[in-house]
N, C-alpha and C positions, 0 to 999 in steps of 0.2 A: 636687501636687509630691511626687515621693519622699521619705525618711525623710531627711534632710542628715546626721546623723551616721552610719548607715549608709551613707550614700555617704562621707562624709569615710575610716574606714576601708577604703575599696576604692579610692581617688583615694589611700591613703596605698602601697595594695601594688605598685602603678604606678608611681608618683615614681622616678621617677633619686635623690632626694634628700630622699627619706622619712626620715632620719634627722636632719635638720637641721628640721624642724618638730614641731611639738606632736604628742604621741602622739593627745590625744583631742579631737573636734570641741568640746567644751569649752571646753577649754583656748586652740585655734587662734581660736575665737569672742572669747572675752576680750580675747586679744592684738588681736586683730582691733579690737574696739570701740573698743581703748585708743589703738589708730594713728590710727584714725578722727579719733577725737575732737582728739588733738594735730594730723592734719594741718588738722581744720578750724579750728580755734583759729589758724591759720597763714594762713589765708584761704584755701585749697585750696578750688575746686571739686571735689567726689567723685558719682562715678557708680556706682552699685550694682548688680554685676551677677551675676546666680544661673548655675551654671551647673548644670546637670542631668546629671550621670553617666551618665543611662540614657540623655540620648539627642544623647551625643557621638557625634562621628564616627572611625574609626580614626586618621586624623590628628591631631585637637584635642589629643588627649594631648601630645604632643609640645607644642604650643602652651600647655596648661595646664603643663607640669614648664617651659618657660623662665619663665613670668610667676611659678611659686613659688619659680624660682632667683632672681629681679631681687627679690621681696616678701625673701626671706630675707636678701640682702645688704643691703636697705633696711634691716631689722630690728639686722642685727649693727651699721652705721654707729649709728643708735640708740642701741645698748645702751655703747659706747665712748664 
C-alpha cells in the first residue's frame, strides 16, 4: 500500500472542502480514532475501508469529497 499520509496531502489538494478538515494525516487519523471509538461505544457496527489514492478512478473523487462533506458535518453536530 502507498505512503497514507502522502496520499492524505494530495486527497487534501482535490477536496471541494479541504479546508474544513485536519491539515495533517495525523491529525485527521486522531480525530478519526476518536469517532471510532465513541461510535463503537454507541453499538455502531463499523466497516473499515482503505481507500488508495493511486488507484482511484476519475470519477471516485467526487464520491470521496461527498462522504468527507457528510464525515465533516458528522463531526461539526459532535463538537456542539
Amino acid at each position: 500500500m502507498a505512503d497514507v499520509p502522502e496520499q492524505y496531502v494530495r486527497l487534501l489538494a482535490a477536496a471541494e472542502d479541504a479546508s474544513d478538515l485536519e491539515p495533517a494525516w495525523q491529525e485527521w487519523h486522531t480525530v478519526f480514532q476518536e469517532t471510532r471509538q465513541k461510535m463503537a461505544e454507541l453499538g455502531m457496527d463499523l466497516i473499515e475501508v482503505i481507500v488508495d489514492y493511486d488507484e482511484m478512478e476519475p470519477g471516485d473523487l467526487a464520491v470521496v469529497n461527498r462522504f468527507l462533506k457528510e464525515l465533516g458535518s458528522t463531526q461539526q453536530l459532535e463538537d456542539e
